[in-house]
C-alpha positions as CSV (number, residue, x, y, z in Angstrom):
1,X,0.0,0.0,0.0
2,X,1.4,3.6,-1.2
3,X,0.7,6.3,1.4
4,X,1.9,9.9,0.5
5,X,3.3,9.9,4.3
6,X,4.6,7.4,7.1
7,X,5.6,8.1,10.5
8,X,8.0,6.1,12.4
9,X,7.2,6.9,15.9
10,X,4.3,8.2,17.5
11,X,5.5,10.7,20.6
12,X,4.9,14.4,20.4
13,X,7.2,14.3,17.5
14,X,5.3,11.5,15.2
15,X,1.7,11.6,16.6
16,X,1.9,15.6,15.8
17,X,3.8,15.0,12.1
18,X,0.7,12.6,11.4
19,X,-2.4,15.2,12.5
20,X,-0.9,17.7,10.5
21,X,-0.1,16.0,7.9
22,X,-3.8,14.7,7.5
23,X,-5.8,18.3,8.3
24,X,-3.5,19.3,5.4
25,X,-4.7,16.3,2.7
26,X,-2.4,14.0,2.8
27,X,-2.8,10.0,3.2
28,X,-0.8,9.1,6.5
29,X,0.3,6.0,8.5
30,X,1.6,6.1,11.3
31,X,4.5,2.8,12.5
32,X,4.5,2.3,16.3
33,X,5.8,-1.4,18.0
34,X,4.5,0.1,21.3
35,X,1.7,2.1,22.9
36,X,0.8,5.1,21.1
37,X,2.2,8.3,22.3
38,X,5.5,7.1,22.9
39,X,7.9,8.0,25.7
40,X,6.2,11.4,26.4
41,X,2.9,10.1,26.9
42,X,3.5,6.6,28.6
43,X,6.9,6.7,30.4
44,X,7.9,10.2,30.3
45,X,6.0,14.5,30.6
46,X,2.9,12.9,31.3
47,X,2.7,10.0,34.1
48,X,5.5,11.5,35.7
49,X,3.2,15.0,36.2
50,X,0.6,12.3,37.8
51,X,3.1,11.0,40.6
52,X,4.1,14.7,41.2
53,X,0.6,15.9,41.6
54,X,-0.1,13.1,44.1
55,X,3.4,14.0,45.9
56,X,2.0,18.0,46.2
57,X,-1.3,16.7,47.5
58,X,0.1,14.7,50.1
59,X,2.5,17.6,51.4
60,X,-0.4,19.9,51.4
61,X,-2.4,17.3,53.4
62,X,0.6,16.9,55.8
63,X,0.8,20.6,55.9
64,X,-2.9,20.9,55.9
65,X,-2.6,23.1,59.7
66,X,-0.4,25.3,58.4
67,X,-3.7,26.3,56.1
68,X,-5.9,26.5,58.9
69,X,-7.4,23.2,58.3
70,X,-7.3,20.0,60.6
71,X,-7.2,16.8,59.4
72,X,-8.0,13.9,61.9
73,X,-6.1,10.7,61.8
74,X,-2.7,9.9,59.7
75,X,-2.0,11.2,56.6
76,X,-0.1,8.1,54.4
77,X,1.1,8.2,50.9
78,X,-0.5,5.1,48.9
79,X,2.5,4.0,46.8
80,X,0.6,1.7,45.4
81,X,-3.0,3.6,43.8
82,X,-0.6,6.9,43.6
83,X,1.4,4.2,40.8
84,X,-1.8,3.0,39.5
85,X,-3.3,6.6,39.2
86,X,-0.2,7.5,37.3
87,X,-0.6,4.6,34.6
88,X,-4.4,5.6,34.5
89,X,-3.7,8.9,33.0
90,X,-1.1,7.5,31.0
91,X,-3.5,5.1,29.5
92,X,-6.2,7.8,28.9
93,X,-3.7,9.8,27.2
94,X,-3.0,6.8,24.6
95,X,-6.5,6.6,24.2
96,X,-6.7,9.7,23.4
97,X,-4.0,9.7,20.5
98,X,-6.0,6.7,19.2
99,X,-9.0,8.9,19.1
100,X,-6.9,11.6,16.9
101,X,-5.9,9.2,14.7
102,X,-9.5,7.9,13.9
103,X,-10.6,11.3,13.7
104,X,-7.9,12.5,11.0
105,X,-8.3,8.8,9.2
106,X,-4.6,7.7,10.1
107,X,-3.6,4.5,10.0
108,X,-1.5,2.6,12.6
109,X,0.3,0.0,11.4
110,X,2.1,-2.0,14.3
111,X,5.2,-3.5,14.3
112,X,8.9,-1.7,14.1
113,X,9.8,0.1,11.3
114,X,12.8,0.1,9.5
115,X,13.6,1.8,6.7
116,X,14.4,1.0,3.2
117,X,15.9,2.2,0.0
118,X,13.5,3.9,-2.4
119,X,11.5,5.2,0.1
120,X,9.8,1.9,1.5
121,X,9.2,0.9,5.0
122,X,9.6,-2.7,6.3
123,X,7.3,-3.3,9.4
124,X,8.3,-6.5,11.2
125,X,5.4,-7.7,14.1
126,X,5.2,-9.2,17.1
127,X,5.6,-12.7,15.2
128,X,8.0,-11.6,13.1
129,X,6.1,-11.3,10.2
130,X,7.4,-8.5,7.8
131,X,5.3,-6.3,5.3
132,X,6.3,-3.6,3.1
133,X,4.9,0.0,2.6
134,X,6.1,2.9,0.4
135,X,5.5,6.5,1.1
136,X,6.0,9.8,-0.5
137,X,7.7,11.4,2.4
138,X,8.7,9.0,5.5
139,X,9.3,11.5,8.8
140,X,11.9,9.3,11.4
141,X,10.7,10.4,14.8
142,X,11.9,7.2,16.8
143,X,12.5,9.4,20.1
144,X,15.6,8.0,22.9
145,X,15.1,6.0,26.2
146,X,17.6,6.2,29.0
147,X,21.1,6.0,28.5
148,X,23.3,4.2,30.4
149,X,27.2,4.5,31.7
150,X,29.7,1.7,31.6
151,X,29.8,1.5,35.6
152,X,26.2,2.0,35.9
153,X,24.6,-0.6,34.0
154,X,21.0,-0.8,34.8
155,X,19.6,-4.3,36.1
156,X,15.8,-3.2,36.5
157,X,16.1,-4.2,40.0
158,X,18.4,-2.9,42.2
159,X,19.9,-0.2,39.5
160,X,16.6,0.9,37.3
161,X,15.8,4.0,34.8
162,X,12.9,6.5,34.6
163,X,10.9,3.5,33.5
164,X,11.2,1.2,36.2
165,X,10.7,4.3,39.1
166,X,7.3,5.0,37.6
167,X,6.5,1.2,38.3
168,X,8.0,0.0,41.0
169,X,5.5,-2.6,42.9
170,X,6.5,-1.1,46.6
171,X,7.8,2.4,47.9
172,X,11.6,2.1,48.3
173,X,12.8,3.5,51.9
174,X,16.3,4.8,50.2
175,X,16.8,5.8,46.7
176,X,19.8,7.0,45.2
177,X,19.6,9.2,42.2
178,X,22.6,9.9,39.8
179,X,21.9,13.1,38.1
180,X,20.1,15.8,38.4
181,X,18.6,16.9,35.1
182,X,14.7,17.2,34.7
183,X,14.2,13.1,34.9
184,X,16.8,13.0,38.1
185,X,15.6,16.1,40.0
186,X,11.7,15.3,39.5
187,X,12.2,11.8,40.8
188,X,14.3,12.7,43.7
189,X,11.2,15.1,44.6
190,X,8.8,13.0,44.3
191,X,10.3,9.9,45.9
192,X,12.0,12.5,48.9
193,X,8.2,14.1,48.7
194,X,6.6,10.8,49.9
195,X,9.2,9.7,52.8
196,X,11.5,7.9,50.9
197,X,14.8,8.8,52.3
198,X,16.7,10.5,49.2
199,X,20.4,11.2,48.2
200,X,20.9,13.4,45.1
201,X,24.4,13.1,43.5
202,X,25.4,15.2,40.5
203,X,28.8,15.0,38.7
204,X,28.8,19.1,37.7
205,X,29.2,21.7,40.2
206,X,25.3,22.3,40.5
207,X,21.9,20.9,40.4
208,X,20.3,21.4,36.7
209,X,23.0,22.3,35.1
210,X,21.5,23.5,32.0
211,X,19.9,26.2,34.0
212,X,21.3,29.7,35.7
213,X,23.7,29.3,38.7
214,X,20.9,31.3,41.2
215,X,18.4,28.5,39.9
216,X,20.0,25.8,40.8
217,X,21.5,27.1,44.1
218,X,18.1,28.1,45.1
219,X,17.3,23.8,44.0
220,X,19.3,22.8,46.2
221,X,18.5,25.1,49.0
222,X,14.9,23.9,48.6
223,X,15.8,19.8,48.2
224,X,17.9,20.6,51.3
225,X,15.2,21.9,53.6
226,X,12.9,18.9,52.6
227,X,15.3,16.6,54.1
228,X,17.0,15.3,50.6
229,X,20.8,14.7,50.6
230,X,22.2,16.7,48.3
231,X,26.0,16.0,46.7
232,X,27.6,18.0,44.2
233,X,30.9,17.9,42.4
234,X,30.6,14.0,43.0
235,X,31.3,11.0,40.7
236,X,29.5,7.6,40.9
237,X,32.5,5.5,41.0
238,X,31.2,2.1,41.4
239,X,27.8,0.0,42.9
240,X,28.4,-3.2,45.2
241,X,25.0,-4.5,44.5
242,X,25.5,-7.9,46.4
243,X,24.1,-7.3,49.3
244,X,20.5,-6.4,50.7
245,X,21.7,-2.8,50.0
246,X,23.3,-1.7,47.0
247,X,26.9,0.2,48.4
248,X,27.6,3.2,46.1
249,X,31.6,4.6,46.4
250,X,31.3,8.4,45.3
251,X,34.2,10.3,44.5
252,X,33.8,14.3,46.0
253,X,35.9,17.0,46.5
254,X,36.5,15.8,50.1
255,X,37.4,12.3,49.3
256,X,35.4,9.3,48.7
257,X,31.9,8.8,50.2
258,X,30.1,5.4,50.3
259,X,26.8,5.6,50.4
260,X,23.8,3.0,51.1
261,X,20.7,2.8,49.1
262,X,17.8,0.4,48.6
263,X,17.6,1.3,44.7
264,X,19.8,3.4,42.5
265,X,17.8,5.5,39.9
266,X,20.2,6.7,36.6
267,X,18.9,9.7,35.3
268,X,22.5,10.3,33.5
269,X,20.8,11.0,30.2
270,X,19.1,9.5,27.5
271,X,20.1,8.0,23.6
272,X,18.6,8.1,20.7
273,X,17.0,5.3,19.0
274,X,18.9,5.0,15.9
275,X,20.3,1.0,16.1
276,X,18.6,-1.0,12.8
277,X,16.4,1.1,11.7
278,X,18.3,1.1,8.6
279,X,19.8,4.6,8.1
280,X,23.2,3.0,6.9
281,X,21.1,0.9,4.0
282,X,19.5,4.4,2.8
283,X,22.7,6.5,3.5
284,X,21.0,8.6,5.6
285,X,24.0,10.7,7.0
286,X,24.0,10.5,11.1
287,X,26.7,12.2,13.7
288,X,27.3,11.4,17.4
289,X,23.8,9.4,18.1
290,X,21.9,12.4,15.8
291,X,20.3,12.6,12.0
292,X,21.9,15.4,10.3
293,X,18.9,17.4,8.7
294,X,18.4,20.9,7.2
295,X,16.1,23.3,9.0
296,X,13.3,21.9,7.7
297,X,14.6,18.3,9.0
298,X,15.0,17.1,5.4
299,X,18.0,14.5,5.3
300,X,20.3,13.5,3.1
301,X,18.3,11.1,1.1
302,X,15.3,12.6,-0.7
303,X,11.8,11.6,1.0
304,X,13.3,11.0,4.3
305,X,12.8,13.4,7.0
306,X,13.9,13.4,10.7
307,X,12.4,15.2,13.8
308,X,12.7,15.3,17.7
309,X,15.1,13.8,19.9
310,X,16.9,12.1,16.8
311,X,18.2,15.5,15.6
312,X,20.2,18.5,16.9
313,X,18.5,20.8,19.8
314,X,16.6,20.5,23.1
315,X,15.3,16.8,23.4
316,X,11.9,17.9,24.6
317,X,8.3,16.9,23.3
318,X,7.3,21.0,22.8
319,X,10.2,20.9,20.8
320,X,9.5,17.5,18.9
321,X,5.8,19.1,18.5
322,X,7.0,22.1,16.4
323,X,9.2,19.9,14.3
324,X,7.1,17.8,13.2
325,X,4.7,20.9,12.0
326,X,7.5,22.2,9.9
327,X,8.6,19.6,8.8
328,X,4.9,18.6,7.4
329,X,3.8,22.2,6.5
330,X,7.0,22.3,4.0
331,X,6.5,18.9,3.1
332,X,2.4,20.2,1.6
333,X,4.4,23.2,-0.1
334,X,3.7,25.3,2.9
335,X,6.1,28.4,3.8
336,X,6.7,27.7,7.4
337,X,8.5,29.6,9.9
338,X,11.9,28.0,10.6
339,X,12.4,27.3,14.4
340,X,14.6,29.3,16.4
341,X,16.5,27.4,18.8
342,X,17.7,30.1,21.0
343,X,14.1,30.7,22.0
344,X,12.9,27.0,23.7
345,X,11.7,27.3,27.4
346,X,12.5,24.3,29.5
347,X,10.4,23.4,32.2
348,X,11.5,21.2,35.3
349,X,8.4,20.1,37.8
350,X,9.9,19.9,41.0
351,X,8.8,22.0,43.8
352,X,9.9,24.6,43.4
353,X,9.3,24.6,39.4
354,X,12.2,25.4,37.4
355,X,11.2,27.4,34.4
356,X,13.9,29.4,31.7
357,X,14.2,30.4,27.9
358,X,17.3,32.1,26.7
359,X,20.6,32.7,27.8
360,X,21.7,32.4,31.6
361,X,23.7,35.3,33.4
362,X,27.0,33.3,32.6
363,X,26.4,32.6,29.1
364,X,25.3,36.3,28.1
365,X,28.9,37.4,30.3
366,X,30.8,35.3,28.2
367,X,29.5,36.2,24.6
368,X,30.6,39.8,26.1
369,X,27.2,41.5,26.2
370,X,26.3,44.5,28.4
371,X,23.5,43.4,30.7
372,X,20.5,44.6,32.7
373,X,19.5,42.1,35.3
374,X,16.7,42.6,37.2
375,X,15.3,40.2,40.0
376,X,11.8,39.7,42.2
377,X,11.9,37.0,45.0
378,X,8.2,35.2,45.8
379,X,8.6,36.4,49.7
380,X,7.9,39.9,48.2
381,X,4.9,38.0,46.6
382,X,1.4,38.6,48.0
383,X,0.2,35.6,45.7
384,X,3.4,33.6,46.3
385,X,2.6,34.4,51.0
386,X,-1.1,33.5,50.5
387,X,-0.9,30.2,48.7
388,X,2.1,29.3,51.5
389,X,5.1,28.4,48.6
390,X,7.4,31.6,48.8
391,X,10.8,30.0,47.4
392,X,12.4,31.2,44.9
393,X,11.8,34.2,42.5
394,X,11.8,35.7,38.5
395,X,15.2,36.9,36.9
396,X,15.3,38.6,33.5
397,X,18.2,39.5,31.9
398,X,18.3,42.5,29.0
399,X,20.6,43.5,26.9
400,X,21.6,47.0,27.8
401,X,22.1,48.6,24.5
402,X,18.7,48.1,23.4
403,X,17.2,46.9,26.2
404,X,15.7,43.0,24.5
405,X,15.4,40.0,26.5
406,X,18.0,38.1,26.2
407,X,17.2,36.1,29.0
408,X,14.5,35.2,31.9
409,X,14.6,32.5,34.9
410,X,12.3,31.1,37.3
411,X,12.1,29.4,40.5
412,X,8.9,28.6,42.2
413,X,5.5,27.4,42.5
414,X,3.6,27.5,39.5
415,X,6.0,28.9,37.2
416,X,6.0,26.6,34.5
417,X,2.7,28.3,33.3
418,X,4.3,31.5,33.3
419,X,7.2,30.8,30.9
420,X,5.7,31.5,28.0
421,X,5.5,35.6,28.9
422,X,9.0,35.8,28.5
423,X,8.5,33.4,25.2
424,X,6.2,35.4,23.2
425,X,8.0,38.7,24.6
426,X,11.3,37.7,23.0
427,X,9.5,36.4,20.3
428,X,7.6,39.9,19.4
429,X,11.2,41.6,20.2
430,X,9.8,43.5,23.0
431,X,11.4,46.0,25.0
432,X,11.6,46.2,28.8
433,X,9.5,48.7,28.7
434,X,7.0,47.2,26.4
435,X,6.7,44.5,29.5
436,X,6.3,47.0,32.4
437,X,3.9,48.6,30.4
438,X,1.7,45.5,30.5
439,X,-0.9,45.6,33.2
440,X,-0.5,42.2,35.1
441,X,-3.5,40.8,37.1
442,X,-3.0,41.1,41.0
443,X,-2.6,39.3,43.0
444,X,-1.1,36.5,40.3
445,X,2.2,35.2,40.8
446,X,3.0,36.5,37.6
447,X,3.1,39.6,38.6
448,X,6.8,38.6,39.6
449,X,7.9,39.0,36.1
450,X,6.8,42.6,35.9
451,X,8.3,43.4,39.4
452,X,11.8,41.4,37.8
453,X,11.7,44.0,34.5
454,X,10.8,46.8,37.2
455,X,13.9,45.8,39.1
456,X,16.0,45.8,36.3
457,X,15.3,49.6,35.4
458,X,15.2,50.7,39.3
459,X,11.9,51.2,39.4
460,X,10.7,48.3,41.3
461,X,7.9,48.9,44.0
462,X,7.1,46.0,46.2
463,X,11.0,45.4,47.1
């Protein structure tokens, strides 16, 4: 059967790709071995929101006098239905994608995909029965899954990855977690959240690396005061699983550390999925675990595209999302907008939330450009002292000759919905001004980002 697209994949990257092909007329398949959704959906952004949401209920409900109310009897975290909650709404959300699918008239054909020359795809089932399909256009969206390092090879036991900690059958009392990207940091809160004792190791001077120094000091701060262990500037250097406990030797600053732990989470990372699909029989041209494409994520080859975390750039699903509508739109002899990379807000879900776009303090020092920085913390907050979660605070960073966002970073509740301000601002090219100029609901906590830009031009009020 000819189709004038196929999918490999179907995560935010694929599933996307495949809606937008069909509103815009052409005949799409989608090839998925698994559940539909992919990583993202199942065993990645959206389960994991479901055990965080059940870890902020439970701290509000063991915090519930500090809100005035009372609460009779003892407050317990359910490892168990808080799991099973978590792979409901993971399973809804799959339904869901089905329901797009039969919607736009896309077909699923299941099975993995591997690719072949002259624009055919070879779909191999469960039985290993193998059927054929040829396409127009074939978009690779085959996504990543957790990487792991030499001395931290995961046995899905006593060493597991992000998929295994959404799943485990009984609360653990220790956990260790190596790294502390997005994946590491929202599992250590989560697991530290619900009374598992938790150690936090990260090999680079701070937590979230990725993300502006006064972020991740104020992290760790906040893991700190909710009882987690916290240990920068350390190595994993090896894991004595024999025994009851796994035995972790860390290498820090002051010397070597061995640490006990029921389970050992890796959140080092992920890799692509890129092994026999069959880029080398196409010559599809690939560097360092990554499709080389052009910026509409057109390979080498003709008719083969690539999107998502396969490809150069942030491996997030928003990110995967916009892809795939480029790639499509120019695919149906649309003029899309190509992305701009230096304008993707990341988002970590930890409490405090971690929300940034554009360049950090240090990185805007080093390229040598003047800068404003202005800065609001949430005690100053009237929003941030009624709703009881003052940590943290709005930075914004302008370039002083013409006063542009260059940069803007948050830390606190809620702030992951407020991102997308600082998004669109730098997307418009607005000023400072144009942003203080903006009336900003009160009492919100967004009215932080205002009081950051008012900061930043000395005319700040409520600090």
């Amino acid at each position: 059967m000819n189709f004038d697209l196929i999918v490999i994949g179907s995560g935010p990257g694929g599933y996307v790709a495949a809606i937008r092909a069909s509103q815009l007329g052409l005949k799409t398949a989608v090839v998925e071995r698994a559940e539909l959704g992919g990583i993202c959906l199942n065993w990645g952004c959206i389960p994991t929101k479901a055990l965080l949401k059940s870890a902020q209920v439970f701290n509000y409900a063991s915090h519930a006098m500090d809100y005035g109310v009372k609460i009779e009897g003892e407050i317990k975290a359910d490892f168990e239905n808080i799991v099973k909650r978590s792979r409901g709404v993971a399973d809804g959300m799959s339904k869901g994608i089905q329901f797009l699918f039969k919607k736009n008239n896309i077909e699923v054909l299941k099975g993995y995909g591997k690719l072949k020359p002259g624009k055919i795809v070879e779909i191999t089932d469960n039985d290993g029965n193998k059927t054929e399909f040829s396409a127009n256009h074939i978009i690779i969206a085959t996504g990543a899954r957790s990487r792991e390092l030499p001395n931290l090879k995961q046995d899905g036991k006593k060493i597991i990855g992000y998929r295994e900690a959404m799943t485990l059958a009984e609360q653990p009392n220790s956990m260790l977690v190596v790294g502390s990207g997005a994946i590491g940091s929202e599992f250590a809160y989560f697991y530290n959240s619900i009374g598992t004792k938790v150690t936090l190791v990260e090999f680079m001077p701070n937590l979230v690396p990725i993300e502006d120094e006064e972020v991740s000091k104020q992290l760790e701060r906040s893991f700190k005061k909710q009882g987690m262990k916290v240990m920068t500037d350390a190595n994993v250097e090896s894991i004595d699983t024999t025994g009851e406990l796994c035995k972790v030797t860390i290498n820090t600053k002051k010397g070597e550390v061995i640490v006990e732990a029921e389970i050992v989470l890796s959140a080092v990372g992920i890799a692509t999925n890129l092994e026999g699909i069959g880029l080398d029989e196409c010559g599809i041209k690939y560097d360092k675990g990554k499709v080389i494409v052009d910026e509409y994520y057109h390979t080498n080859v003709e008719g083969y595209y690539a999107i998502g975390d396969i490809v150069h750039g942030p491996a997030l699903a928003h990110v995967a999302s916009h892809e795939a509508v480029i790639c499509v739109e120019k695919i149906a002899a649309k003029n899309p907008e190509t992305m701009n990379y230096g304008n993707i807000p990341g988002c970590t879900y930890t409490s405090p939330e971690i929300a940034s776009v554009g360049m950090t303090e240090k990185q805007a020092i080093e390229a040598g450009i003047e800068i404003l920085i202005g800065k609001f913390p949430f005690i100053a907050s009237g929003k941030a002292s009624a709703s009881g979660n003052k940590d943290g605070f709005v930075k914004v960073i302008f370039n002083a000759k013409d006063n542009k966002l260059i940069g803007c970073h948050m830390i606190g509740d809620n702030v992951t919905e407020m991102i997308a301000e600082a998004v669109v601002a730098r997307k418009l090219n607005a000023s400072g001004h144009d942003l203080l100029n903006a009336v900003h609901p009160h009492p919100t906590m967004s009215e932080a980002v205002m009081e950051a830009v008012a900061a930043a031009y000395g005319e700040v009020i409520h600090l």
